[in-house]
C-alpha positions in Angstrom: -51.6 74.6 206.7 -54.1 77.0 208.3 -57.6 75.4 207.4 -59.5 78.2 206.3 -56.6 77.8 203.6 -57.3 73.9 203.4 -59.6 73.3 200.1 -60.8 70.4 201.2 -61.6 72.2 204.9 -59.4 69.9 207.0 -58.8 65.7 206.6 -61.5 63.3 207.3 -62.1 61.0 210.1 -62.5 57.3 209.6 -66.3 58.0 209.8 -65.7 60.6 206.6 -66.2 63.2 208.9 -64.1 67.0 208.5 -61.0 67.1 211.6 -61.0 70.5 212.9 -57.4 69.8 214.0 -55.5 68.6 211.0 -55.5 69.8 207.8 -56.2 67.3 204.6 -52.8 67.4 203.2 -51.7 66.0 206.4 -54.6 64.2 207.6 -57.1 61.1 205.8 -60.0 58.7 207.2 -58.6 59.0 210.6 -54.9 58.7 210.0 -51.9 60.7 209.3 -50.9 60.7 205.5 -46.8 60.3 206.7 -47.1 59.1 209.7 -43.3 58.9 210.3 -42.5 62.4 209.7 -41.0 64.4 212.5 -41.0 67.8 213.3 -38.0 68.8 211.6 -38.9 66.9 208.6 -42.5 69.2 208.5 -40.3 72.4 209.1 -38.1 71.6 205.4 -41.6 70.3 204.1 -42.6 74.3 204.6 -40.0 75.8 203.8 -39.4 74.0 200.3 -42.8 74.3 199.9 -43.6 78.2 200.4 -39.5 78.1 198.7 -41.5 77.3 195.6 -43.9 80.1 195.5 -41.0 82.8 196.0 -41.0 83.4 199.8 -37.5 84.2 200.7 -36.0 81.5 203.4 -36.4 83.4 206.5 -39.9 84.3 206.0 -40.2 80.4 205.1 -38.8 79.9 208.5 -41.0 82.4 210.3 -44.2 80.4 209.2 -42.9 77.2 211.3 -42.7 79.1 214.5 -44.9 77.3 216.6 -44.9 73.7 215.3 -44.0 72.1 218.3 -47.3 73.3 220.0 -49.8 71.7 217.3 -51.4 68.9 218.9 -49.8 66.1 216.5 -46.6 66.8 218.0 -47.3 67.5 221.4 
């Protein structure tokens, strides 16, 4: 999830503190939330999610272009 669309503003640090990487779905007091998800598993996570709100598959897909170069799966 983009941040500026994050209501919470991103996930928080161990410290409490706002990450300016991850968002807070994804991302709470310093760990991730599913730590064992892969890649692919994020790319269904998307798509079933924006799915739900109507988007048509293929524009689903088109919003996971790029995973692979966020930093938690580099």
């Amino acid at each position: 999830m983009p941040l500026k669309a994050d209501p919470n503003f991103g996930g928080t640090h161990q410290d409490g503190s706002i990450s300016s990487r991850y968002c807070s779905y994804c991302y709470r007091d310093g760990r991730f939330v599913n730590p064992e998800m892969t890649i692919d598993d994020m790319r269904e996570h998307i798509i079933a999610r924006l799915g739900e709100r109507g988007y048509p598959r293929f524009v689903a897909r088109f919003f996971t272009l790029g995973l692979e170069k966020l930093d938690r799966w580099r």
